[in-house]
C-alpha positions in Angstrom: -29.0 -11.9 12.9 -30.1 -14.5 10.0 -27.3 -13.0 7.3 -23.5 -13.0 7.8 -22.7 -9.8 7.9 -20.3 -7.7 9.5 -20.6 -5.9 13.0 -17.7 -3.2 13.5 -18.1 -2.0 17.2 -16.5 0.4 19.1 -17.2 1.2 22.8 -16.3 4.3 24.8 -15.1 3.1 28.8 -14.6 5.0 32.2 -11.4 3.6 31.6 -8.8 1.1 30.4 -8.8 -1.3 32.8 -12.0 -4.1 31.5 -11.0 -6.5 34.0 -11.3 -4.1 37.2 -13.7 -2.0 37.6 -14.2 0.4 34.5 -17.3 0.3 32.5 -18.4 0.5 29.2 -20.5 4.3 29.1 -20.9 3.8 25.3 -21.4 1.2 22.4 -22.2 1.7 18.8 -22.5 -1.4 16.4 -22.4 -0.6 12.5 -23.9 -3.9 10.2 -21.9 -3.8 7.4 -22.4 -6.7 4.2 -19.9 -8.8 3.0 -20.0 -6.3 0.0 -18.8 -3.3 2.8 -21.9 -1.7 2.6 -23.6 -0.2 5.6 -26.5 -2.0 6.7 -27.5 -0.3 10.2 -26.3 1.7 13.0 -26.9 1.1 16.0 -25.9 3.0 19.5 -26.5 3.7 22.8 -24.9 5.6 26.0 -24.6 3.2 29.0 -25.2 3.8 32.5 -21.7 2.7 33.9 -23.5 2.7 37.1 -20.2 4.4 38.8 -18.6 7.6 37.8 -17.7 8.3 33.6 -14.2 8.3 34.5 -12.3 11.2 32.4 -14.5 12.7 30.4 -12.0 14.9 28.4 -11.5 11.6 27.2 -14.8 10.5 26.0 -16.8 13.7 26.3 -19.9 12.1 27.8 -21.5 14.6 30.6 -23.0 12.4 33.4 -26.4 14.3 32.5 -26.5 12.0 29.4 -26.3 8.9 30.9 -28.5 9.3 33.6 -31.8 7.8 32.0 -29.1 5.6 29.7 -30.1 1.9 30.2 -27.4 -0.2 31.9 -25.5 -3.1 30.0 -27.5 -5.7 31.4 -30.8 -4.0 29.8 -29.1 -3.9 26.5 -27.0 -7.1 27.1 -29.5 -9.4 25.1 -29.7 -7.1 21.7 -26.4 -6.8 22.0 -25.5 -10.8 21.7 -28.4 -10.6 19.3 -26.8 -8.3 16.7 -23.3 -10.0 17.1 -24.5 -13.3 16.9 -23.0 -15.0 13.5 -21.8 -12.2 12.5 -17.9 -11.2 12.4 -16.8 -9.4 14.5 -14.7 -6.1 13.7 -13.1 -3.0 15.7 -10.2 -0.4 15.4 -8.4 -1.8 18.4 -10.5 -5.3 18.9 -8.9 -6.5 21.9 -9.7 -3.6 23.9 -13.4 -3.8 22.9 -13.3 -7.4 23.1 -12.2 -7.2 26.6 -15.1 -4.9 27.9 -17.7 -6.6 25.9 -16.6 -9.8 27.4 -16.6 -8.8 30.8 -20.0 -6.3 30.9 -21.7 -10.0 29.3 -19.9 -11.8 32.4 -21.4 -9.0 34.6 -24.7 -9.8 33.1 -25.0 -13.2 33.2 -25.2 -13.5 29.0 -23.7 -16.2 27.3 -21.9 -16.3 24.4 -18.9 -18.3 22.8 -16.0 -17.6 24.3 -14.4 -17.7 21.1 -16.4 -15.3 19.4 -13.7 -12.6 19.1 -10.9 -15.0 18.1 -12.4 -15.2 14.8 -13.0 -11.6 14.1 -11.0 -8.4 12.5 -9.2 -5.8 14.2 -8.8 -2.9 11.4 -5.0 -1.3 13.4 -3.5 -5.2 12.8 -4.5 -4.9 9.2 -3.4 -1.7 8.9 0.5 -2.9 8.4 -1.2 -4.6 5.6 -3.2 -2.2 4.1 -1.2 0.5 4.7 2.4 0.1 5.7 4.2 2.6 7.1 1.2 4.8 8.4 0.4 5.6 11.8 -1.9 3.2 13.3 -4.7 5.3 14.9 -7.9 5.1 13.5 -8.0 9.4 12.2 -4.8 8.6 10.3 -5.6 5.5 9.1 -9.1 6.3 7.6 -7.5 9.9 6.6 -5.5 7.6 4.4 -8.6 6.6 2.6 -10.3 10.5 2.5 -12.9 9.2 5.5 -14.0 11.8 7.9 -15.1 11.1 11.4 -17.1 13.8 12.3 -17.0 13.5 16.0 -13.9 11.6 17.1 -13.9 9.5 20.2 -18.4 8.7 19.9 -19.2 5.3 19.3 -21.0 5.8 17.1 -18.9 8.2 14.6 -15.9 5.8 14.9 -17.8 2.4 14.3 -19.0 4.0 11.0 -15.5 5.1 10.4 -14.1 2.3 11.2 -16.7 0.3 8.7 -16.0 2.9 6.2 -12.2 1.6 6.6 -13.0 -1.9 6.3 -15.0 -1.5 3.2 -11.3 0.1 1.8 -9.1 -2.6 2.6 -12.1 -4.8 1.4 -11.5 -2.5 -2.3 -7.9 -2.9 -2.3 -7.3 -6.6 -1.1 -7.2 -9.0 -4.4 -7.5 -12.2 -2.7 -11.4 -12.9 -2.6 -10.6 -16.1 -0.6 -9.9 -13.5 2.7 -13.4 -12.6 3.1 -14.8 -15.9 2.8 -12.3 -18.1 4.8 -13.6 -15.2 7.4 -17.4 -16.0 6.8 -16.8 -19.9 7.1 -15.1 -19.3 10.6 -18.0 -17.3 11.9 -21.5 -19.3 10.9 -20.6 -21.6 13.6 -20.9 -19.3 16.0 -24.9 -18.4 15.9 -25.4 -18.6 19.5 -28.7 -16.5 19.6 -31.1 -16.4 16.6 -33.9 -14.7 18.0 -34.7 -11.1 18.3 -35.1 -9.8 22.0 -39.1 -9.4 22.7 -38.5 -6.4 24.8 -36.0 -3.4 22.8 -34.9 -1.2 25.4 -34.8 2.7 24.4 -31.9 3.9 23.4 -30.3 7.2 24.3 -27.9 9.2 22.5 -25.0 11.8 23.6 -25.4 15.8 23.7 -23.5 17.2 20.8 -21.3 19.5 20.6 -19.2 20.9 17.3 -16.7 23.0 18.7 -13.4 22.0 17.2 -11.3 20.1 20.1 -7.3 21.3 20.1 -5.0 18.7 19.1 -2.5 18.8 22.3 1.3 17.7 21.7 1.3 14.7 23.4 -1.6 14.0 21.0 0.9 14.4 18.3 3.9 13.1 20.1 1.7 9.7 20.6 0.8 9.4 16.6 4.1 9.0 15.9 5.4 6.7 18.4 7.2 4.1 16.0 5.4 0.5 15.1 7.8 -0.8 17.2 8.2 -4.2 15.4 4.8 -4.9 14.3 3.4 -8.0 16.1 0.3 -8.6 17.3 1.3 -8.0 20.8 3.0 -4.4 20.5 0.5 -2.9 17.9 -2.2 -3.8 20.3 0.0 -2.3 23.7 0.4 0.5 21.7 -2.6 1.1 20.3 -4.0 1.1 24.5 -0.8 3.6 24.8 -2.7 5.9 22.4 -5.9 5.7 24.3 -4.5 6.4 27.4 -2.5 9.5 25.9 -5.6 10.7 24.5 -7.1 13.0 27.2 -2.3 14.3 27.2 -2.4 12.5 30.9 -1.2 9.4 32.0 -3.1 8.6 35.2 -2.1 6.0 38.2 -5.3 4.2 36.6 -3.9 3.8 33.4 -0.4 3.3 33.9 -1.6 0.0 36.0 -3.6 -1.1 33.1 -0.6 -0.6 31.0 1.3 -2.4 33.2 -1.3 -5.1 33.3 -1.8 -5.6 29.7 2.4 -6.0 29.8 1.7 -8.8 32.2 -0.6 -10.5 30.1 1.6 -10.1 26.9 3.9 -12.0 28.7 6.4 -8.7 28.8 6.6 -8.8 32.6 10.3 -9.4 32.7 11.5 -7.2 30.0 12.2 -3.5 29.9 9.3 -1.5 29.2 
């Protein structure tokens, strides 16, 4: 993209687990300006090419994804729209992760760095809004934002623009925003639009409301827990994990996993 702007992503998975063997089923990228504006959405289901995983979780029916292009046909566009832009997620490790390793999958290249430089709107919550829970509903609840269909890609990226463009309102240091910009310009890795657009294809709706389940509710109050870096983003996978009120074999080795990585190996979890 020739402006720096803003691309808040969010990805729906088969799983948690981005460095085994789940799959990214579904990604939505919102352009948003440096004003918090929204410029474009743009989304598509994914063909995992293996089975959707829990789809309590997600909610997309393997019909939908059938005809759904694979990563690898959408790869290019992908690193097209993200390219110079900064990058921004509710949660961005855990989209960083997939996004990373579908691109490795599909032979893409892009700075590996990319992500280091971008936003990840449940760190600034403890900035923006101390003391709230740091899911995405109660976060942009905070600011009156509806999500109309939790847990699509596409409904939470534009939430989680929406969001953005809020802390963007209330932050009085301008320099924030720009010292942002300045990091991202140098990484412009792909300047040219993709000759061939694949077709996208979107989930089946449905508006029946979805029960909140305790565990739901037991999970949005689990305490911040310190407030690094490192727990806000364990906890913040705890919450996805809790999200379909089940803690599978799956998940509680990705959990383990991302404990590992965070250096938390020898301490009591």
């Amino acid at each position: 993209m020739s402006q720096v702007n803003y691309s808040v992503i969010d990805t729906e998975t088969t799983g948690l687990w981005s460095t085994g063997h789940d799959r990214v089923a579904e990604i939505a990228i919102v352009t948003l300006s440096p004003e918090g504006e929204v410029i474009e959405r743009w989304e598509t289901l994914i063909n995992p090419q293996r089975d959707l995983g829990k789809q309590s979780l997600h909610g997309i029916r393997a019909a939908d994804v059938l005809s759904a292009p694979t990563f690898k046909d959408v790869a290019d566009e992908i690193a097209w729209r993200l390219s110079g832009t900064v990058p921004v997620a509710h949660n961005l490790r855990f989209d960083a992760g997939f996004l990373t390793a579908e691109w490795h999958r599909a032979g893409t290249q892009f700075p590996l760095e990319f992500f280091e430089y971008g936003l990840c709107t449940m760190q600034e919550a403890s900035v923006y809004l101390p003391g709230n829970n740091r899911n995405l509903a109660d976060c942009c609840a905070a600011f009156d934002i509806t999500i109309p269909h939790a847990h699509s890609a596409g409904d939470d990226a534009e939430a989680t623009a929406q969001l953005l463009a809020a802390y963007m309102r209330t932050e009085t240091n301008a320099e924030k925003w720009t010292r942002i910009f300045e990091a991202s310009q140098s990484l412009q890795w792909t300047v040219t639009e993709p000759a061939a657009r694949t077709i996208c294809r979107l989930r089946s709706r449905s508006d029946a409301p979805q029960e909140t389940h305790f565990l739901e509710r037991i999970v949005q109050h689990i305490p911040e827990a310190g407030e690094t870096a490192a727990e806000i983003d364990y906890l913040g996978l705890l919450d996805r994990a809790l999200l379909d009120r089940h803690l599978s074999l799956h998940e509680q080795d990705a959990l383990v996993a991302l404990a590992n990585e965070l250096g938390w190996a020898d301490q009591e979890l």
